[in-house]
C-alpha positions in Angstrom: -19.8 38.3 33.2 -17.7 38.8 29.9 -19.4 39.5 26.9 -19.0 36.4 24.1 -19.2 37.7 20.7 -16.2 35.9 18.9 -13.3 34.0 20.0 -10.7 33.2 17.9 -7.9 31.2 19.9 -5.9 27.9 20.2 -8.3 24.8 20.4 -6.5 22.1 23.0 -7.6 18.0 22.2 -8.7 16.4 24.5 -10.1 12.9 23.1 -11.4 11.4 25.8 -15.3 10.5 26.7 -17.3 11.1 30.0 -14.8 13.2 31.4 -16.7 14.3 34.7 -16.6 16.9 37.1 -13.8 15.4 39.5 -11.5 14.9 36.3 -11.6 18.6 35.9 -11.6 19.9 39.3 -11.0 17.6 41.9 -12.7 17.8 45.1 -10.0 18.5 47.4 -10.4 22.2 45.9 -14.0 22.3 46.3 -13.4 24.6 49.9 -13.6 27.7 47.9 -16.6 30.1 46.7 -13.7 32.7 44.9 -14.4 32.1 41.1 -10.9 33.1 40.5 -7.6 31.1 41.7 -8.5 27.2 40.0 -6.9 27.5 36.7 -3.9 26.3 37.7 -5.8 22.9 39.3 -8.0 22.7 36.1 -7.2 19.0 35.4 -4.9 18.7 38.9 -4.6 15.0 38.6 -3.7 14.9 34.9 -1.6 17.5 35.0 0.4 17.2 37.8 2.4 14.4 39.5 1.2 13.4 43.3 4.7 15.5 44.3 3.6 18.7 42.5 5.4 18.4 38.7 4.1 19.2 35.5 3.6 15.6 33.5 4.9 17.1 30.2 2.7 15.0 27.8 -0.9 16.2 29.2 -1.8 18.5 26.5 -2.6 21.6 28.6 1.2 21.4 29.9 2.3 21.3 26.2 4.3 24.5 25.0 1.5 25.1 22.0 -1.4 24.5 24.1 -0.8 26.6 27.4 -2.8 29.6 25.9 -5.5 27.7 24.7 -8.8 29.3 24.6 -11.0 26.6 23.1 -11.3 23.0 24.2 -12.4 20.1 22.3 -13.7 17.1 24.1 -15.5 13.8 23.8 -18.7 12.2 24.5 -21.2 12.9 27.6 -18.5 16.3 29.0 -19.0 17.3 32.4 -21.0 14.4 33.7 -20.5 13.6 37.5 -21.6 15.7 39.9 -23.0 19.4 39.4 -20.1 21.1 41.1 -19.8 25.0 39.5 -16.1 25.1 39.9 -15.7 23.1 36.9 -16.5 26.3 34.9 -14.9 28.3 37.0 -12.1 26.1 36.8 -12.1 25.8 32.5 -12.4 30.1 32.4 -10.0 31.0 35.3 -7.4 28.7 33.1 -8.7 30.8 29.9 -11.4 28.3 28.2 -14.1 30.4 26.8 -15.7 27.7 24.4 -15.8 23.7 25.0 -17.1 21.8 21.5 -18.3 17.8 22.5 -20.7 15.3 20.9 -22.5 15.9 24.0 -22.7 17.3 27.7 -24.0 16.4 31.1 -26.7 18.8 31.6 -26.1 20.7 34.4 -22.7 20.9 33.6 -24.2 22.3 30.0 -26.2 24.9 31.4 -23.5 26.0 34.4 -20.9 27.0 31.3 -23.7 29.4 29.8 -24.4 30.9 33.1 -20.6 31.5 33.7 -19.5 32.7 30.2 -18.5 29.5 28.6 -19.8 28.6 25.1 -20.6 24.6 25.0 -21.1 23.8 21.6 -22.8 20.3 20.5 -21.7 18.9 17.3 -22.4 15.8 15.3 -19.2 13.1 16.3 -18.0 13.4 12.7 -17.4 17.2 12.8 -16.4 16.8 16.5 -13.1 14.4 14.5 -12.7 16.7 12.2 -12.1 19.6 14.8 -10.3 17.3 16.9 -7.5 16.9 14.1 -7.4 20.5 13.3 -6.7 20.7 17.1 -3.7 18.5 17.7 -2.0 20.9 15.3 -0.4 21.9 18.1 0.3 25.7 17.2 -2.0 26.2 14.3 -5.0 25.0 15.9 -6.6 27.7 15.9 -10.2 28.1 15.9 -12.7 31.1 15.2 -16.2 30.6 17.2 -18.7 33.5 15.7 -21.3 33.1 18.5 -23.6 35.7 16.6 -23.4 33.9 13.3 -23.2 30.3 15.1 -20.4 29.7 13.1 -16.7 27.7 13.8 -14.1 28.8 10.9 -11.5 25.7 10.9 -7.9 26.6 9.9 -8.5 25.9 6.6 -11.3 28.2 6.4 -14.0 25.4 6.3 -16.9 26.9 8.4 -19.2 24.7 10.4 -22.0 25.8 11.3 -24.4 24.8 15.2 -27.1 25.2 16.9 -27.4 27.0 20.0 -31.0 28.4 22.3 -31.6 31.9 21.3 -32.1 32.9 25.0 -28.9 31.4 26.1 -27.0 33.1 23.2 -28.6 36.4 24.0 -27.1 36.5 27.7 -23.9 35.1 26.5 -23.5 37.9 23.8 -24.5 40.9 26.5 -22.7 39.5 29.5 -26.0 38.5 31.1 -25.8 36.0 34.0 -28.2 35.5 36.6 -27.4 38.9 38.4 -27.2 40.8 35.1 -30.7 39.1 33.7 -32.5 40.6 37.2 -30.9 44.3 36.7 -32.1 44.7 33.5 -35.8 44.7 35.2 -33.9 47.0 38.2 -36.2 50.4 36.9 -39.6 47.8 37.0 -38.6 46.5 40.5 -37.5 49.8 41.9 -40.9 51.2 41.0 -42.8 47.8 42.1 -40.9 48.5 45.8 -41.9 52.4 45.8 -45.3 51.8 45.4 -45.6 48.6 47.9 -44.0 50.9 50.6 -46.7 53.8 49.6 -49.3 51.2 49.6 -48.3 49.5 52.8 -46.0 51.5 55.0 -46.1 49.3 57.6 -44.3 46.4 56.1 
């Protein structure tokens, strides 16, 4: 997993509350288990007409958005069902960091185990951000992950919250996988000595 130190990138609006799961990866591309390859369905059935084409006013089709690298959202984000692709689906397109009033949780903790930064902010600061996003161009948003700080474009800082475990893994790279190796000398020797102390397992 990529490390997450800080991200400074285009933040794409999306003003719109309980956006689940199946808005952001629909099911019909659920038959996968690659991580890579659902960017380009992130938001299928907002993006896209039923015949394929682009809908030109969707904001991740729009010319100063396509790069974007920071989404903000509304109220209750991710809710739905648990499906993983919908991470998969927001960081294969290029979203590192998603800032809402609030997320489902499952959908919450799947982003930090997949390299994605959810950040919870009051609903004011959440509008305030959401302007600076539909900037189009400069929107652009620097998320200090080891300071827990968001630098607007007119250099306003806001500040959040964020659990100290879950910022450690993010800023090493540490998934689930990663977390176990660190331990890989303490389980190497744990297995050396079971197989001395019972060869016959």
């Amino acid at each position: 997993m990529d490390k997450f130190t800080t991200l400074t990138g285009i933040a794409a609006p999306l003003p719109l509350i309980n956006v689940d799961t199946d808005m952001i990866i629909p099911k019909q591309f659920l038959k996968t288990i690659q991580r890579s390859g659902l960017g380009k369905n992130l938001f299928d059935e907002m993006r896209y007409t039923t015949d394929g084409a682009e809908i030109a006013d969707f904001v991740l089709n729009k010319p100063a958005y396509r790069n974007a690298q920071i989404l903000v959202g509304g109220d209750n984000f991710g809710c739905g069902s648990s499906r993983e692709h919908a991470p998969w689906a927001l960081l294969d397109f290029g979203i590192r960091c998603v800032i809402a009033p609030a997320f489902a949780d499952i959908f919450y903790n799947n982003c930090f185990k997949n390299g994605i930064l959810p950040i919870v902010l009051p609903q004011e600061i959440v509008d305030q951000l959401m302007e600076d996003a539909q900037n189009g161009a400069n929107a652009t948003l620097t998320v200090d992950l080891e300071n827990q700080t968001i630098t607007r474009p007119d250099g306003q800082t806001v500040a959040f919250e964020v659990d100290a475990f879950r910022k450690h893994c993010l800023l090493n790279g540490l998934d689930d996988i990663g977390l176990t190796m660190e331990k890989s000398a303490a389980i190497e020797s744990f297995e050396t000595k079971a197989a001395q102390d019972r060869p016959w397992v």
